[in-house]
C-alpha positions as CSV (number, residue, x, y, z in Angstrom):
1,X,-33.1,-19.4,-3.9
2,X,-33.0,-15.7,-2.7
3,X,-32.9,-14.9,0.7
4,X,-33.5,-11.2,1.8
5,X,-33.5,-10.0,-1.7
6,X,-29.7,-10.4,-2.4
7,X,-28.4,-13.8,-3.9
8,X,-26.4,-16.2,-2.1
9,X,-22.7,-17.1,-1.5
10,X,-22.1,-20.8,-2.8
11,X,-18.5,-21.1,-3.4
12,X,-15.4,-19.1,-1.4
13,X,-11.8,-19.6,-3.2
14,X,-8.4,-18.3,-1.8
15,X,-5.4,-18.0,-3.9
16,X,-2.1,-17.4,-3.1
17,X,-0.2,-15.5,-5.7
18,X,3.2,-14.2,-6.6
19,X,5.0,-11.6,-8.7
20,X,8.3,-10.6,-9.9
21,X,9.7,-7.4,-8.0
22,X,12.5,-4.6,-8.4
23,X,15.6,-4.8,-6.0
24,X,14.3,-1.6,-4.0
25,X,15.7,-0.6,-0.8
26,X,13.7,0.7,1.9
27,X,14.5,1.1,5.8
28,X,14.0,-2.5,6.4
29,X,16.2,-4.0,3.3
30,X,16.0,-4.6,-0.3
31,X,13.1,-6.0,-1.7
32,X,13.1,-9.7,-3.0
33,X,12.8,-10.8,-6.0
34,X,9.2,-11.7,-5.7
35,X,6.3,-10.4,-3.6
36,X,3.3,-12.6,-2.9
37,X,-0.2,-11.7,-2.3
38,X,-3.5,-13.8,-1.3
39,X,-6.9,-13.7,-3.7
40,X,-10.4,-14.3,-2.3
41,X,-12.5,-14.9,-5.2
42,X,-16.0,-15.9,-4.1
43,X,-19.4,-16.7,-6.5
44,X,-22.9,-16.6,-5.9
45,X,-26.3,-18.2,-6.9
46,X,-27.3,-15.8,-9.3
47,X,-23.8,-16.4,-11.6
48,X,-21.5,-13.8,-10.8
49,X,-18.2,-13.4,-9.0
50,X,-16.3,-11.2,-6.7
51,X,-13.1,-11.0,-6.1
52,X,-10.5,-9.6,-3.6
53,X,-6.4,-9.3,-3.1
54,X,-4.8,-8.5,0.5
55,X,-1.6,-9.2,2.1
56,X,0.8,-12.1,1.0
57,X,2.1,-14.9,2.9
58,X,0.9,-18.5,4.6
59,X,-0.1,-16.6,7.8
60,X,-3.2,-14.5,5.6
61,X,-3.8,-17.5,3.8
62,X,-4.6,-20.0,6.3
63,X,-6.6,-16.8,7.9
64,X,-8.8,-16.4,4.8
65,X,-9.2,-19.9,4.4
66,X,-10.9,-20.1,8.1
67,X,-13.3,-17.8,7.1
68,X,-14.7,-20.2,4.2
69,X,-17.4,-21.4,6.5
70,X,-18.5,-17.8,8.0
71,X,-19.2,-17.0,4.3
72,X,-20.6,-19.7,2.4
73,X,-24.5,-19.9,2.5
74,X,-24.5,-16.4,3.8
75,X,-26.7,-13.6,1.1
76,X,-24.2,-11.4,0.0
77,X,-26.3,-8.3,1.5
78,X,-25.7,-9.2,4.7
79,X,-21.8,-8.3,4.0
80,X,-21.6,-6.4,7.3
81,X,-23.0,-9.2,9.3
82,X,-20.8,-11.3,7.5
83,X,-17.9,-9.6,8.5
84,X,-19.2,-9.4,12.1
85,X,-19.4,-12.9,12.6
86,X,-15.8,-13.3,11.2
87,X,-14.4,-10.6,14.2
88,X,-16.3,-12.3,16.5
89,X,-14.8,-15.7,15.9
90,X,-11.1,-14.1,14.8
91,X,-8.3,-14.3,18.2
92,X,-5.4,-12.3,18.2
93,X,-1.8,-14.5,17.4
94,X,0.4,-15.1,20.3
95,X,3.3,-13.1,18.4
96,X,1.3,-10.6,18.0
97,X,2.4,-7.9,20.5
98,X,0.3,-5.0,19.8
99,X,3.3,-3.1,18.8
100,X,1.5,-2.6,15.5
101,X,4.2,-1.0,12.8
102,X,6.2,1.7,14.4
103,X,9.5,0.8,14.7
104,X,8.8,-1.3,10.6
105,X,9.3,-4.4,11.6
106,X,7.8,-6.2,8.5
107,X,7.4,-9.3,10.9
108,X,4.4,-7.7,11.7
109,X,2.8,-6.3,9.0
110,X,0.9,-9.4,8.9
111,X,-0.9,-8.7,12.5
112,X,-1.6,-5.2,11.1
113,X,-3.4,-6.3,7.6
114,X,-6.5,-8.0,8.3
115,X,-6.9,-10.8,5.8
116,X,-11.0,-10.3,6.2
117,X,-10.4,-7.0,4.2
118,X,-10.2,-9.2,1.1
119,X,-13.6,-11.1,1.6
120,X,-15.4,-7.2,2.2
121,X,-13.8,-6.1,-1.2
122,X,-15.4,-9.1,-3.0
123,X,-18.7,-9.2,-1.3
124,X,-19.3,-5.4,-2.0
125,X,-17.9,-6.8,-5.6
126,X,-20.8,-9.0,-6.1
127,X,-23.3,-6.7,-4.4
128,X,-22.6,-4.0,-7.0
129,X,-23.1,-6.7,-10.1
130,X,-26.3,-8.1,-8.3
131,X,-27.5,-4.0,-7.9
132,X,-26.1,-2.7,-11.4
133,X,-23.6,-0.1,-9.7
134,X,-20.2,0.6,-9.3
135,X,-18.9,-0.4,-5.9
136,X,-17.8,3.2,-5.2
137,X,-21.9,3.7,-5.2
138,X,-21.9,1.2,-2.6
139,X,-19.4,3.3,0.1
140,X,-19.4,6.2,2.1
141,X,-22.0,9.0,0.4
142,X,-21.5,7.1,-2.8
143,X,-19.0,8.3,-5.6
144,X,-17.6,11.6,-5.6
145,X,-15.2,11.4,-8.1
146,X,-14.4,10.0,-12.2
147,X,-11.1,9.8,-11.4
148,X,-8.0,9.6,-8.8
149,X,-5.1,11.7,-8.4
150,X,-2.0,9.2,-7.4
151,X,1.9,10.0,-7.4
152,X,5.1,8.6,-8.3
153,X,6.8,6.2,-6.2
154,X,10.3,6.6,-6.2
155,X,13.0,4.3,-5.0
156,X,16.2,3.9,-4.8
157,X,16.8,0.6,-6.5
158,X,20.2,-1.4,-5.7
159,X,22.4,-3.3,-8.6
160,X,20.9,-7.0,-8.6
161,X,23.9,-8.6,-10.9
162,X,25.6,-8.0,-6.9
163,X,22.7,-11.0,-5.9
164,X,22.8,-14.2,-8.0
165,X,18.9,-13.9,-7.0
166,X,16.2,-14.5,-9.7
167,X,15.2,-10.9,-10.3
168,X,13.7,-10.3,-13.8
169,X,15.6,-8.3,-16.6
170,X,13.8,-6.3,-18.6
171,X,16.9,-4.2,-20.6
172,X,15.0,-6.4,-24.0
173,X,12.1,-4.2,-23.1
174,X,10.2,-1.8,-25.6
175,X,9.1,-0.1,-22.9
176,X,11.6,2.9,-21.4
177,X,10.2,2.7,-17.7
178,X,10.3,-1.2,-17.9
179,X,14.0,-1.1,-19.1
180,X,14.9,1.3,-16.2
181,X,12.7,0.1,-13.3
182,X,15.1,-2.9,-12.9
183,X,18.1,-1.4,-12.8
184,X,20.5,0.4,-9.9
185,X,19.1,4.0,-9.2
186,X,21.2,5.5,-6.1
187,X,22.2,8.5,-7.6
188,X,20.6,11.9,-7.5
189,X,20.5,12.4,-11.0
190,X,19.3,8.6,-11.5
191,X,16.2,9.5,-9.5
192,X,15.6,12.5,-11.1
193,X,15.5,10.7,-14.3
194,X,13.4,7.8,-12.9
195,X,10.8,10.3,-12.0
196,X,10.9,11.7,-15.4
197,X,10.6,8.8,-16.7
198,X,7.3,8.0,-14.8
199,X,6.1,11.4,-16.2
200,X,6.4,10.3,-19.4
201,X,4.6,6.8,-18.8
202,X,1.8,8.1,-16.4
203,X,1.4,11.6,-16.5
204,X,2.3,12.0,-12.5
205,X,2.3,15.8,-11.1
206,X,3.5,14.8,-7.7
207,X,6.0,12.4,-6.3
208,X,7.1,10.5,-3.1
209,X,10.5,9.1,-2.5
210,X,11.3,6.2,-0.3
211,X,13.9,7.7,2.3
212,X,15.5,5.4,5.3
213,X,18.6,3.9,2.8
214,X,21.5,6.7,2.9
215,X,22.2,8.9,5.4
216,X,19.3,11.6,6.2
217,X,21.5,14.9,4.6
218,X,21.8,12.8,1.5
219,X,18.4,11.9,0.7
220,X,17.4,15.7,1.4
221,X,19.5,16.0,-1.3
222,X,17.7,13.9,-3.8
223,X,14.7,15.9,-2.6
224,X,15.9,19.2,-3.4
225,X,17.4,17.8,-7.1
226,X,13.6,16.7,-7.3
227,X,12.2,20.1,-6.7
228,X,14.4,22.0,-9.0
229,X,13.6,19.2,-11.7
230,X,9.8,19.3,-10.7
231,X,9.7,23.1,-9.3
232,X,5.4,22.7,-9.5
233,X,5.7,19.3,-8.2
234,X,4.5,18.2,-4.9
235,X,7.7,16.2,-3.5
236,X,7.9,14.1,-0.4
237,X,9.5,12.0,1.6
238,X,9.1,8.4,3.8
239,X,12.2,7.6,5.8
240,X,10.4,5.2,7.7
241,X,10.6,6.7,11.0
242,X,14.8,6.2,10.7
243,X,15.8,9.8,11.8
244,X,15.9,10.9,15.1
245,X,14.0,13.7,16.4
246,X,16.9,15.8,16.5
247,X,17.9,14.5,13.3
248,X,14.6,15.0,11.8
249,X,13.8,18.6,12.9
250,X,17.6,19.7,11.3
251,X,17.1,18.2,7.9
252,X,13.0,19.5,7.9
253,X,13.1,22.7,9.6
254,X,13.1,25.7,7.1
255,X,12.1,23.3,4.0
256,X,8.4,24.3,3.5
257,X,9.7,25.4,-0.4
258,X,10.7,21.9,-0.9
259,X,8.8,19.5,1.0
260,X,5.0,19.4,0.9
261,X,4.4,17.1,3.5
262,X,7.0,14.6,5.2
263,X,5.8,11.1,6.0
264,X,6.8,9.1,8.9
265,X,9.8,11.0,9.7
266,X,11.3,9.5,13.1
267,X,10.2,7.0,15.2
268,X,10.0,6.3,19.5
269,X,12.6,7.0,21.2
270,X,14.1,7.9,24.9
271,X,10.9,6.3,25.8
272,X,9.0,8.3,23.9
273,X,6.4,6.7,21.4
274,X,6.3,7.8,17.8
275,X,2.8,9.3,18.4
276,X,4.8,12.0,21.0
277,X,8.0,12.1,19.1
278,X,5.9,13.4,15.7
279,X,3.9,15.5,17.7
280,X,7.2,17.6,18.8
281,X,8.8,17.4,15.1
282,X,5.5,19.3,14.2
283,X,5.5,21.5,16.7
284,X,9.6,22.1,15.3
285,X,9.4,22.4,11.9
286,X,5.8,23.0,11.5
287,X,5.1,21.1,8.3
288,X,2.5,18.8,7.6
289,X,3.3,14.8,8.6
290,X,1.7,12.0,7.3
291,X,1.4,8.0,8.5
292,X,0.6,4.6,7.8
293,X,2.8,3.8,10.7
294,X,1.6,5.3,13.8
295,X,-2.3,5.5,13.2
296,X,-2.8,2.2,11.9
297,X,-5.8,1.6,14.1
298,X,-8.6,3.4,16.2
299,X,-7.2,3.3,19.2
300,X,-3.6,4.3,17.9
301,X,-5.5,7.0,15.7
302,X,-7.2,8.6,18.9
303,X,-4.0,9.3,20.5
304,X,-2.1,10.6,17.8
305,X,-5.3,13.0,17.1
306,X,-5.3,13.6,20.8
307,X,-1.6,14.7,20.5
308,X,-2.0,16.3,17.1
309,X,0.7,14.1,15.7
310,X,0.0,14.2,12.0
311,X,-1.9,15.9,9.6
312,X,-2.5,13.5,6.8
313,X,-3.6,9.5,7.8
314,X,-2.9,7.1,4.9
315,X,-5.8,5.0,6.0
316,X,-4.7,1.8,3.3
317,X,-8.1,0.0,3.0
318,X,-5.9,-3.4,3.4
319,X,-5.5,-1.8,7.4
320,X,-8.7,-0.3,7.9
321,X,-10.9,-2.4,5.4
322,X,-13.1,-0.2,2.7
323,X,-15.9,1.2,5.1
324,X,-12.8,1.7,7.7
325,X,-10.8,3.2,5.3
326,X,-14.2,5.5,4.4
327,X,-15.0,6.5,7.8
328,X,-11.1,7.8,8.3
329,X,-11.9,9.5,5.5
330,X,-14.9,11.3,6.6
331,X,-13.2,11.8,10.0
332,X,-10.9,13.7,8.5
333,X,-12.8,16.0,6.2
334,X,-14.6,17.1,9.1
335,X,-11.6,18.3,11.1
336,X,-10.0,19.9,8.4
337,X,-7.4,17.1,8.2
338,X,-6.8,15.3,4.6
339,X,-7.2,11.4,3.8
340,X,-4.8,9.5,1.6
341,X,-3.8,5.9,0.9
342,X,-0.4,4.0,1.9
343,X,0.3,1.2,-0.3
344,X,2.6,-2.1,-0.6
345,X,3.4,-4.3,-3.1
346,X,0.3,-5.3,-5.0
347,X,-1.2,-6.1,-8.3
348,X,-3.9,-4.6,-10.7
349,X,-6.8,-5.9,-8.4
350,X,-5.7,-4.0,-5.8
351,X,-5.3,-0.9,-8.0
352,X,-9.1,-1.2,-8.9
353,X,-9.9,-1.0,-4.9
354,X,-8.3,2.2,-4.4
355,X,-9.9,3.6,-7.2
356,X,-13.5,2.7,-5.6
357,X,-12.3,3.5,-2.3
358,X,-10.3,6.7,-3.1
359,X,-13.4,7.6,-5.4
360,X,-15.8,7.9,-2.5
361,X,-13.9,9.5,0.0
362,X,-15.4,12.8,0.8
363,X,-13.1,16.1,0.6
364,X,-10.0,17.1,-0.9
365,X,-7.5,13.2,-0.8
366,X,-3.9,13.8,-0.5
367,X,-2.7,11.9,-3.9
368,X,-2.5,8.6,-3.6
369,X,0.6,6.0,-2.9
370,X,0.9,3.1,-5.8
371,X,3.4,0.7,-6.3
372,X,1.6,-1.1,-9.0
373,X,4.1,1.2,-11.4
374,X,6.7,-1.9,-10.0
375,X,4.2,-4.5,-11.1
376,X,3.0,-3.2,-14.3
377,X,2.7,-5.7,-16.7
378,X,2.4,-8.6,-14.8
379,X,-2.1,-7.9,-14.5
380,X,-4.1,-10.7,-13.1
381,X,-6.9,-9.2,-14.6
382,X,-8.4,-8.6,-18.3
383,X,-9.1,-5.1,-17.9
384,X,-6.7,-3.6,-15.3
385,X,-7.7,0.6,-14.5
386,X,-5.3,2.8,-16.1
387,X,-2.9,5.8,-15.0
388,X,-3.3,8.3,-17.7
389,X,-2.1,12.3,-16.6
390,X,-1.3,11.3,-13.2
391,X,-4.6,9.9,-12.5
392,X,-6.2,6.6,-11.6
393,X,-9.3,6.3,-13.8
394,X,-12.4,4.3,-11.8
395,X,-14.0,1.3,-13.7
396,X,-17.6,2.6,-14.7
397,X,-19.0,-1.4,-14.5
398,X,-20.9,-2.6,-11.8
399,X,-19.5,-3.6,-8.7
400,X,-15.4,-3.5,-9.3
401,X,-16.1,-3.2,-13.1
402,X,-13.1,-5.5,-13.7
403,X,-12.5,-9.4,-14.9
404,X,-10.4,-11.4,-13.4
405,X,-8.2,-13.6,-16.0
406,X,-7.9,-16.8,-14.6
407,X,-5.0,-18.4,-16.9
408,X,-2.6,-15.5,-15.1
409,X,-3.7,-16.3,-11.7
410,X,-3.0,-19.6,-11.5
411,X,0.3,-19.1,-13.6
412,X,0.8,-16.3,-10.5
413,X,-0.2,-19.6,-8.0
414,X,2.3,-21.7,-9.5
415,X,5.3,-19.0,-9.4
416,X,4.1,-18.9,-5.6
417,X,4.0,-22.9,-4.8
418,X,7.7,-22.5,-6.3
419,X,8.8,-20.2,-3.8
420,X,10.7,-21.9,-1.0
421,X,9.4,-19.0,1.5
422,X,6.2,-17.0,1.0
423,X,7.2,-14.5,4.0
424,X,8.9,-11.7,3.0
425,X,12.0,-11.1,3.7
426,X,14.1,-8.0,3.2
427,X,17.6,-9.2,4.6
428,X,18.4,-11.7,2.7
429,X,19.2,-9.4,-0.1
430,X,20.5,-6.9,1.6
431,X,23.2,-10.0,3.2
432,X,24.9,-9.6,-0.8
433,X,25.4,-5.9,-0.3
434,X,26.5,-6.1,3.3
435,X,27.5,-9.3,5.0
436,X,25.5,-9.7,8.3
437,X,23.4,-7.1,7.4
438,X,20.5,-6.9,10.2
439,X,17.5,-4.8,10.4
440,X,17.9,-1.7,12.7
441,X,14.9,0.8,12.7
442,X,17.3,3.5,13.7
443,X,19.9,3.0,10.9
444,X,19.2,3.2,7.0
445,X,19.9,0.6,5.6
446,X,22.7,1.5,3.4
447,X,24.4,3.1,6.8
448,X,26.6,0.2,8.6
């Protein structure tokens, strides 16, 4: 039966996966040794199926799973009603203290995902097999692009024969980037060569490196070796919002020939909120800044415009949801400020979003953020999207153009349902390197 033109949802499935990870160090710790992630795979009367991945953990699962019976029964064009109905019903968590993400505390990342994200993806999924399009067709003023510009992630990467934790060791590899990605990178020169190495594999033009581990001077350092390796190169930097302002404006000031833009680069402080703090590194150092910390919603987003606080808003459709993510973008064309994607740990479904997405957004995007560079290899699906010359290619097949392969997922399920936690945790690595080792949002977290 067809209601409204558009077939009918009859089954919604959520899966909890997991995957094996690099030891890399960020302001909040040292990654573990496996992320997790949350499928929504959901099929309809007229035989096909959609699917979605968003934010790991028990919290997003059980979230997802309440949504079952907002979704089932419901045609698939009414997506946006769909979605309605599940913000209507959806209550804020008692831990949830609208903080949002500005001083990184990764306890509540959770409250700043929105698990529903997950159900729009495979909705628009299976309206773009039921219309014959690609779901880029689908969003914004349809598809504007064949293809995505992205950049390399660079981290440093910390030695895990100091953990007796079960990271995977790929020195057996064939592959030079796999044999390097799990291996200790702190060096300058081991950073350099990691992002050569990516250059090799993937083409990348541009490149980003994951600040808030060593001192401030230090990591400026690794920049500047970056830029004389890369001298065309767009380099970056995300400390996390770990420097002061003072801090911040003395390592930035004077460095437009080496940074393009600087991401997050201090956070609240003397009372100050990190929407006021950016605004007067900008109006110091005058060089572009970019977020996914402090504009992670509307209301945040209309006071850091209001202030001018950043320049570039890495609207991550797992935050803002595709049409969110969309309408960002087109926000930002219009006053002359630029769009780009933040990313976290994720696999190959995810990479076939933010090609749709990134495909659609109107303008010039900044390039966009990518850790599935960590994760490739490990694809949940049969046909992941490629990285060829530093671009993201979009899948040409209707709706996300991409299979899921089923035998991976549920071999992904069971590495999850073996995982005594499925919160992550950056500490408890971190406790090898440094005994006792807490999470300050002022310190990096090499500096004790």
């Amino acid at each position: 039966m067809m209601e409204r033109g558009t077939p009918l949802v009859t089954e919604m499935q959520v899966i909890p996966v997991a995957g094996r990870d690099s030891m890399l160090m960020t302001l909040s710790g040292a990654h573990a040794p496996f992320f997790t992630r949350n499928l929504v795979i959901i099929k309809d009367n007229a035989g096909h199926t959609g699917i979605g991945e968003i934010h790991g953990g028990d919290y997003t699962c059980e979230a997802l799973e309440s949504c079952i019976p907002l979704v089932v029964g419901q045609p698939i064009g009414m997506y946006r009603k769909i979605l309605d109905n599940i913000h209507k019903a959806s209550k804020k968590a008692k831990e949830d203290d609208g903080e949002g993400i500005q001083n990184l505390d990764i306890s509540k990342l959770k409250f700043v995902v929105k698990a529903e994200w997950a159900i729009e993806c495979a909705l628009l999924d299976l309206l773009g097999q039921f219309l014959g399009v690609p779901m880029c067709e689908l969003l914004a003023e349809g598809k504007q692009r064949d293809q995505v510009e992205v950049l390399g992630y660079l981290f440093y990467v910390s030695d895990k024969g100091k953990t007796d934790l079960p990271y995977l060791d790929e020195r057996e590899s064939a592959d030079p980037w796999f044999r390097m990605r799990r291996n200790e990178m702190l060096a300058h020169e081991q950073i350099v060569e990691q992002a050569c190495c990516l250059q090799e594999k993937y083409g990348f033009r541009n490149f980003k490196l994951k600040g808030g581990v060593f001192e401030g001077t230090y990591e400026m350092d690794t920049v500047r070796a970056l830029k004389k390796q890369f001298p065309l190169g767009h380099i970056n930097i995300d400390p996390n919002g770990a420097w002061s302002l003072a801090e911040a404006v003395g390592l930035c000031k004077g460095a437009q020939d080496i940074l393009t833009y600087v991401e997050d680069p201090c956070g609240p402080e003397a009372g100050f909120s990190s929407r006021e703090i950016m605004a007067e590194f900008k109006n110091a150092t005058h060089l572009p800044v970019a977020t996914n910390m402090i504009a992670t919603n509307w209301r945040q987003f209309y006071h850091a415009a209001a202030l001018k606080s950043v320049d570039i808003v890495l609207a991550d459709p797992h935050f803002w949801g595709l049409e969110g993510s969309l309408r960002m973008a087109a926000i930002l064309n219009d006053w002359g400020l630029t769009w780009g994607s933040h990313s976290n740990n994720h696999f190959d479904i995810t990479l076939a979003t933010f090609a749709h997405v990134a495909a659609a957004a109107p303008g010039h995007p900044t390039a966009l953020d990518t850790h599935w560079i960590w994760q490739d290899g490990q694809d949940l699906l049969e046909d992941a999207p490629k990285i060829r010359n530093g671009y993201l290619e979009v899948p040409k097949g209707p709706g996300l153009g991409v299979r899921l392969d089923m035998k991976k997922v549920m071999e992904a399920n069971k590495l999850y349902n073996s995982m005594p936690s499925h919160d992550r945790d950056d500490a408890a690595a971190m406790q090898y390197l440094i005994p006792g080792w807490k999470y300050d949002s002022k310190k990096p977290c090499l500096v004790r």
